[in-house]
C-alpha positions as CSV (number, residue, x, y, z in Angstrom):
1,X,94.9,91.5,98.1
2,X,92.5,89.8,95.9
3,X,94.3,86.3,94.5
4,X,98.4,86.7,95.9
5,X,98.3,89.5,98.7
6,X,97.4,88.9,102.1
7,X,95.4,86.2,102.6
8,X,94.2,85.7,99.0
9,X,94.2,82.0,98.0
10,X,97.6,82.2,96.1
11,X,99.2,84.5,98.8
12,X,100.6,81.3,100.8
13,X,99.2,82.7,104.0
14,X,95.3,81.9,103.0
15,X,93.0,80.7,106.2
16,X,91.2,78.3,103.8
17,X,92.6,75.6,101.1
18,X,91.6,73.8,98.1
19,X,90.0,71.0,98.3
20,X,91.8,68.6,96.1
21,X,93.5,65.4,97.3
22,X,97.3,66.4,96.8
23,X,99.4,69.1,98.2
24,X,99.6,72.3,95.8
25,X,103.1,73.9,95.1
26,X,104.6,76.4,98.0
27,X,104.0,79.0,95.5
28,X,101.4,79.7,92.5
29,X,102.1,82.3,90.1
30,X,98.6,83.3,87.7
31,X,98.6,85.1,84.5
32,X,96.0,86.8,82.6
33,X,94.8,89.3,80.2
34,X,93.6,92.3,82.1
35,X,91.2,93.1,79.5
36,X,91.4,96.9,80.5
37,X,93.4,99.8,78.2
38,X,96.2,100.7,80.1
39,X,98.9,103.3,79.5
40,X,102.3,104.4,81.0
41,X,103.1,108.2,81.6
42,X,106.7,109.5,82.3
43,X,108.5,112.9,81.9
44,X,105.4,114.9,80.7
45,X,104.7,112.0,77.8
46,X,102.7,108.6,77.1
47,X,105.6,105.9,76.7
48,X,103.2,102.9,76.9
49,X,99.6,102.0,75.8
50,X,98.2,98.8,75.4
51,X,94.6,96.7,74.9
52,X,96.8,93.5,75.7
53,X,98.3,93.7,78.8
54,X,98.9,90.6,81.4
55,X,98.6,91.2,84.9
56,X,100.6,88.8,86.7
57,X,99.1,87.7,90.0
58,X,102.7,86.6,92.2
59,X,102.4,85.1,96.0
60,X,103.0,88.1,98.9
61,X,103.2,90.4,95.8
62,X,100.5,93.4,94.3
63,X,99.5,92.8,91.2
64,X,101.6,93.7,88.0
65,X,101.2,94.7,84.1
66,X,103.3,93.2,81.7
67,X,103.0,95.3,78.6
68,X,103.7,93.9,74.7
69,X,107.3,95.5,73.5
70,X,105.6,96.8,70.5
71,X,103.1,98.9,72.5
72,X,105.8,100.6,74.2
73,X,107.7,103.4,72.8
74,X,110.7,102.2,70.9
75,X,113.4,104.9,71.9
76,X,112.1,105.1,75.5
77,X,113.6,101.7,77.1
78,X,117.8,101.4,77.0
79,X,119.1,98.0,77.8
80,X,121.2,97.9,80.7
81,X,124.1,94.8,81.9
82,X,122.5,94.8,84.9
83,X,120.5,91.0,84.7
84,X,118.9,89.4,88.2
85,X,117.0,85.6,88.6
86,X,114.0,85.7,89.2
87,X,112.8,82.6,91.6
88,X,110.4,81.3,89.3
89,X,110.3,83.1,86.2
90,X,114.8,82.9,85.5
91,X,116.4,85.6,84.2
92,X,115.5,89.5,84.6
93,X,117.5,91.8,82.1
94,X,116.4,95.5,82.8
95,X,115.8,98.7,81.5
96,X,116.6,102.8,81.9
97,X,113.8,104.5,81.0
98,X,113.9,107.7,78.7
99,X,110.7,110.0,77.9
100,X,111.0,114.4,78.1
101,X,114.7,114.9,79.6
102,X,114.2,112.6,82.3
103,X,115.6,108.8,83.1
104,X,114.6,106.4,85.3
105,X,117.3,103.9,85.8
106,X,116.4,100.3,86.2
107,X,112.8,101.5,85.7
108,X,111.7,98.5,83.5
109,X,112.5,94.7,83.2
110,X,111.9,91.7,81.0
111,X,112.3,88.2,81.9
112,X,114.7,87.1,79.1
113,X,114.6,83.4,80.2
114,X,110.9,82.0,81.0
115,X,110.4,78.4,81.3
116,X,108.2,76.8,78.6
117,X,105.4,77.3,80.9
118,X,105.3,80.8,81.6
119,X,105.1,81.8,77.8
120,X,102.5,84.3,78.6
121,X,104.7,86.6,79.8
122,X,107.2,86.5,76.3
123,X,108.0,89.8,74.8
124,X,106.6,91.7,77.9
125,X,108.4,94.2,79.8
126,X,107.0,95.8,83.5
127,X,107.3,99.3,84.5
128,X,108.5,100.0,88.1
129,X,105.5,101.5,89.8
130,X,106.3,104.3,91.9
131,X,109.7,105.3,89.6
132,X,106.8,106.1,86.1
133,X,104.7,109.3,86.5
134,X,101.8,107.7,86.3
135,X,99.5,104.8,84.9
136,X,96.2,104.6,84.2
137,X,93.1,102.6,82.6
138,X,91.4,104.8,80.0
139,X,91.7,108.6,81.1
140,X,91.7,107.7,84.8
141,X,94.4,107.5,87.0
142,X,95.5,104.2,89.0
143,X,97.4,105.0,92.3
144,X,99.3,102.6,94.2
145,X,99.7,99.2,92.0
146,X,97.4,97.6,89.6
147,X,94.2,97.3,90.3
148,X,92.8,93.5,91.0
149,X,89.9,92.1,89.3
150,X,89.2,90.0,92.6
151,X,89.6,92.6,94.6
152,X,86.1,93.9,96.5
153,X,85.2,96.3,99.3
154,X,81.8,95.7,100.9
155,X,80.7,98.1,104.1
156,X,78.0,98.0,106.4
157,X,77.0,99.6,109.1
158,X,76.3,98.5,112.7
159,X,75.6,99.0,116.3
160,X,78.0,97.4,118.1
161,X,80.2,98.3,120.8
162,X,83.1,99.3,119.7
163,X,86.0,101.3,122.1
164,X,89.9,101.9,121.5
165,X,92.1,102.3,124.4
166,X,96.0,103.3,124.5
167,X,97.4,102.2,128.1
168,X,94.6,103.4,130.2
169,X,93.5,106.0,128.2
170,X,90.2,105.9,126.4
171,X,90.6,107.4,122.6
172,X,87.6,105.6,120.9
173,X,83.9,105.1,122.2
174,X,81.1,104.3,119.5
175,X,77.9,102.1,119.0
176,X,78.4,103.0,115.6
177,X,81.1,102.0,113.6
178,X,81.4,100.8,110.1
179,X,83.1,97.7,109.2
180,X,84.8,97.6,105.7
181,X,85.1,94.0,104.4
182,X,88.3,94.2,101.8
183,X,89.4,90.8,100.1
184,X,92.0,89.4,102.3
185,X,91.4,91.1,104.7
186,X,90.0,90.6,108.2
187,X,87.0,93.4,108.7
188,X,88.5,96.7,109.3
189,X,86.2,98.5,112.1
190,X,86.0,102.7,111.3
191,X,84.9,105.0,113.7
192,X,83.2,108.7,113.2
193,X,85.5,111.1,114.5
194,X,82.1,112.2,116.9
195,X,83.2,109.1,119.1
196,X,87.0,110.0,118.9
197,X,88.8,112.1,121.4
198,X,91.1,113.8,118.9
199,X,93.9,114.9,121.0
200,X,94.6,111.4,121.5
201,X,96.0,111.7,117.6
202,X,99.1,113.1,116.3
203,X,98.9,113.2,112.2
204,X,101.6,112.2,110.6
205,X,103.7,113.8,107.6
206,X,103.2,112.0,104.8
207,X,100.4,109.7,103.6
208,X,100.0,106.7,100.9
209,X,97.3,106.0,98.5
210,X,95.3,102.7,97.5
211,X,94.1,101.9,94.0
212,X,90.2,101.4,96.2
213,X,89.8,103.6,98.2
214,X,92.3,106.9,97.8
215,X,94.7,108.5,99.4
216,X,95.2,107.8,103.4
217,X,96.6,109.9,106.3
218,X,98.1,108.1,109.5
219,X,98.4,109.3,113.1
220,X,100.6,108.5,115.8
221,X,98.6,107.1,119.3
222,X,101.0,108.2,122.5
223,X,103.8,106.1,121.4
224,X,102.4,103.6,119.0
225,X,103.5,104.8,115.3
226,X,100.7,104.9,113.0
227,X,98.5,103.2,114.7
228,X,95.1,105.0,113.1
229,X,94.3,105.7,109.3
230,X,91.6,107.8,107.8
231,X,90.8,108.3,104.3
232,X,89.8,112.1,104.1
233,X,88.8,112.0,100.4
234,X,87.5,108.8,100.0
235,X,87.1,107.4,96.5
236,X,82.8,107.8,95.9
237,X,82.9,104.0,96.1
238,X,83.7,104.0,99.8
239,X,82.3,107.4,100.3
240,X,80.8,105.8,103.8
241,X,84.2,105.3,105.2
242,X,85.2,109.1,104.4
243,X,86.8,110.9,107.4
244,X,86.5,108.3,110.0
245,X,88.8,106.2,111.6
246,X,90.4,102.5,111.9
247,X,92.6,101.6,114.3
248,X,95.9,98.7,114.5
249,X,94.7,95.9,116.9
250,X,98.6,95.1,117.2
251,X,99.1,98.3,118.1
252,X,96.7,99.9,120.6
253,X,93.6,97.9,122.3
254,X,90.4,97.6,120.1
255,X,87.5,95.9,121.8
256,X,84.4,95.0,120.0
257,X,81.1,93.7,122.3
258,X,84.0,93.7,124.7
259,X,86.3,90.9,123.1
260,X,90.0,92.3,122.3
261,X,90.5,91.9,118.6
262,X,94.1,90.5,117.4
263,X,95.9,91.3,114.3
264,X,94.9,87.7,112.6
265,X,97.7,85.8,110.5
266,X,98.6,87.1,107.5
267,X,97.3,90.7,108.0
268,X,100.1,92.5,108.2
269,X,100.6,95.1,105.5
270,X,104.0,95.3,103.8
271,X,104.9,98.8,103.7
272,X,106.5,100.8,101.0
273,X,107.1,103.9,102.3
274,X,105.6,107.1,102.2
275,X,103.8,107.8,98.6
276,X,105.0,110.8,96.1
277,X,103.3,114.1,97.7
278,X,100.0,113.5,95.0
279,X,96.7,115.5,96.6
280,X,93.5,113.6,96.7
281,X,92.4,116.8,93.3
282,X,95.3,115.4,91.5
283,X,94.1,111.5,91.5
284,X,90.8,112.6,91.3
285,X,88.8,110.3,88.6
286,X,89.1,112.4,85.6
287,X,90.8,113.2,82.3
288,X,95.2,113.1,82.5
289,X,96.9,115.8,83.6
């Protein structure tokens, strides 16, 4: 998303190019300051806050928050032997993270040998997403990864033809569907669940959030695994897209004006698995629980 995920310029897998007369390196990595407060939260207690964090931008990668050493609790990170290379930025010694009885093990690293040009990143360590409690900007909550400066959601609606189809069967009919323009992202086409025939859908356990637009739900399509998505609670920034529905062209038949879209280059998302069990009241915008 935005610069390095999908088909963001620095991603590698970008439709467009620059227009210079050499070649640019297989891979770009950009640093800079995020210019946002952002603070850690593990085992009931704040183990991070910082007004100076850098937000690495890596190719195929989300975006992630290096934090100054000195703005992170001093007895909450144990070095461990355990030490990795990094492909670019050499090597990774990490950390077990203490804070209120609990550890995460290998729940922060440093990059202990930077070449001369990657000095931003110097005294900095990164917190494993998903193994912290929580992170957040201010007294609001971030889900999923850090949140990209480039990234943008635009929606609009329209009356075009749009009709889903598993096999023979006809799940989706609508002259109304909403496309969601996301960066690096192709349009993502959402259907009202008036133009759905429901017992087409099978939800599934389990959902994942996004730092944009909230917390998602999936639903199995006959035999196609998660091929349909709906944000229930949408965030109130993409409060038109709440409740309906997008379907996988890769994985059942979307036609739009009666062309058959394809799953373009690039598009496909990298899964992570299935998010903690977090409810759309408990990464609500609001004050830290």
């Amino acid at each position: 998303m935005g610069l390095s995920w999908q088909q963001g310029p620095l991603s590698g897998a970008t439709p467009g190019r620059f227009l210079v007369p050499d070649p640019l390196p297989e891979r770009l990595l950009f640093a800079e300051p995020l210019r946002r407060r952002m603070r850690v939260r593990f085992g009931g207690e704040w183990i991070a806050d910082s007004e100076t964090v850098v937000l690495l931008h890596e190719p195929g990668r989300y975006p992630v928050a290096y934090f100054p050493i000195e703005d992170i609790d001093s007895g909450s990170l144990e070095p461990l032997e355990a030490v990795t290379e990094h492909r670019d930025l050499g090597r990774t010694s990490w950390f077990a993270v203490h804070a209120g009885g609990r550890t995460a093990r290998r729940g922060a690293w440093q990059h202990t040998g930077l070449p001369g040009y990657a000095g931003e990143l110097a005294g900095r360590v990164a917190f494993a997403w998903r193994a912290m409690d929580a992170f957040y900007e201010e007294d609001e909550r971030i889900v999923g990864h850090a949140a990209d400066a480039y990234h943008r959601i635009d929606i609009r609606r329209t009356s075009r033809h749009l009709v889903v189809c598993s096999g023979d069967r006809q799940v989706a009919d609508t002259r109304e569907p909403v496309v969601l323009y996301e960066s690096g992202f192709a349009p993502r086409w959402y259907v009202p669940r008036t133009g759905i025939d429901e017992s087409a859908l099978t939800p599934v356990e389990g959902q994942t959030f996004c730092p944009y637009k909230g917390l998602a739900s999936y639903y199995d399509i006959d035999e196609a695994k998660g091929a349909a998505w709906s944000y229930r609670e949408a965030w109130p920034e993409v409060g038109r897209v709440r409740d309906l529905l997008s379907f996988e062209p890769d994985k059942v038949t979307v036609f739009l004006d009666g062309t058959v879209l394809k799953l373009e280059p690039g598009q496909q998302v990298t899964p992570h698995g299935i998010d903690r069990e977090l409810t759309a009241d408990e990464i609500a915008p609001g004050r830290p629980r």
